[in-house]
N, C-alpha and C positions, 0 to 999 in steps of 0.2 A: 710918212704919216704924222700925225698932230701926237706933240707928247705927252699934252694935257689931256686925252681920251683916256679912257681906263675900262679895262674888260668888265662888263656888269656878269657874267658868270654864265653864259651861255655859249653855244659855240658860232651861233649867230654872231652876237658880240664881237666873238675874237675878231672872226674872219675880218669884221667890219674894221677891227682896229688893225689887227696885226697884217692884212693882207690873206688872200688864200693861200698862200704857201703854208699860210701857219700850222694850220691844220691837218699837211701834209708831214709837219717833223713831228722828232719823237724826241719824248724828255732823254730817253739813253743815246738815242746817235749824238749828241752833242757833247758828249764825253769823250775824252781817248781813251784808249784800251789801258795807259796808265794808269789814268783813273781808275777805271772800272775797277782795274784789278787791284787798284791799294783800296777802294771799298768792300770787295769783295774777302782780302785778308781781312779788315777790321772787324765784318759782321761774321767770319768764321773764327775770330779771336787766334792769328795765325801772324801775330807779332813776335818778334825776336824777343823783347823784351820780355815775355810769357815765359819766357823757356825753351829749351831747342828739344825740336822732334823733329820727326822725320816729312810728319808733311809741312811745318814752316819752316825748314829750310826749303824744299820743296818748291814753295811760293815763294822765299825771299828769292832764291834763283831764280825763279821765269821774272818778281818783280826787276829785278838787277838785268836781265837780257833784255827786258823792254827797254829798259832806259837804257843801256848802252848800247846795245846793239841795235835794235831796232828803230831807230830816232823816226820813222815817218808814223810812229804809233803815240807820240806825243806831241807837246809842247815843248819847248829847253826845259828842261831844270835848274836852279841856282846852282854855280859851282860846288856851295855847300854841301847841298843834298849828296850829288856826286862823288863827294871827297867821305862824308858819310857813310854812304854806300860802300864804299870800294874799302872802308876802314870795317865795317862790321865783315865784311866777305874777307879779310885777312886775318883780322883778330878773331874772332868769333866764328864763322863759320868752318873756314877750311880746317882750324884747330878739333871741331865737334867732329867732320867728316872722318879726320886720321883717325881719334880717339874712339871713331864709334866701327872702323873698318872689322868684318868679320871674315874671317880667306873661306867663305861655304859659297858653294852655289847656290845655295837658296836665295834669291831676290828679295822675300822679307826679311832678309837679318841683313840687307845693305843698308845704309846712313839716303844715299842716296840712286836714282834710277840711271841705269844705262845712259839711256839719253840725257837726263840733267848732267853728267858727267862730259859727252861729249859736248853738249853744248856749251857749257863752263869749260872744258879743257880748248876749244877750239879759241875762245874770247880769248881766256890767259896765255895763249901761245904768241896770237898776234898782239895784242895790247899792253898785256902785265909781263913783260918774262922774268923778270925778278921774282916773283912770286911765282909763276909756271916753274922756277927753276927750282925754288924752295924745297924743302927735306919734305915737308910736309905734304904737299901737294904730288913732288914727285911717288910718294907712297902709296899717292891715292890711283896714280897713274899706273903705276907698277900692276897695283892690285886689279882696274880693271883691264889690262892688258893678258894676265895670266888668266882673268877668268874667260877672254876672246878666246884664247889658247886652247884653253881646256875644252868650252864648245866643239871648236872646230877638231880637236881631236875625236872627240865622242858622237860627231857627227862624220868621222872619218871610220870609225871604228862600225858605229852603225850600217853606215853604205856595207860595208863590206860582209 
């Protein structure tokens, strides 16, 4: 198409300039899900820098599995951001998860969910094991190993 045309504001227009496909995309498919999701922490105010709770760690975890795990859900990111990342999840993060561990089984008095757990401990086993191997971490592991334990016994106890 000619680059000197410009949309007069209808959708007649577009078509005319941008081709009919235009009008078949959407402003959000043209995002990655990385995106999405670091917009969607900013308009929920679910930055680290705010303060640690329970649901922006929460989010910082699924944001940190997108970008390292999941690479077909992005673009690369700068080495930076990477090195970033993987510096807030050892300094900051896993420090708040040990410090905030409770040994109950109630699920709201954990730091973090069952599964954010497994997904984080599966990353750091093949990727970080320095830090998998950590005082801290392994705490965290401990804790939610004993409370698989404890299920399965009360669901052993039940059956019976």
């Amino acid at each position: 198409m000619v680059k000197t045309r410009r949309h007069l504001g209808c959708l007649a227009s577009d078509m005319n300039v941008s081709g009919e496909e235009a009008l078949r995309r959407r402003v959000g498919m043209e995002r990655t899900p990385v995106q999405r999701h670091t917009m969607q922490m900013y308009a929920r105010r679910e930055e680290l820098w705010r303060g640690m709770t329970r649901w922006r760690v929460g989010a910082f975890i699924r944001l940190f599995l997108l970008c390292f795990v999941e690479f077909e859900n992005g673009l690369p990111l700068e080495r930076m951001t990477y090195k970033l990342l993987k510096k807030k999840l050892v300094k900051k993060v896993i420090p708040w998860i040990y410090n905030r561990i409770t040994f109950t089984m109630d699920e709201r008095y954990w730091p973090i969910t069952e599964a954010q757990f497994r997904e984080l401990d599966h990353y750091l086993a093949d990727h970080l094991p320095r830090v998998h191997k950590d005082d801290e971490w392994d705490t965290v592991t401990y804790f939610f190993k004993e409370v698989l334990k404890r299920r399965e016994e009360l669901k052993r106890l039940e059956d019976m």
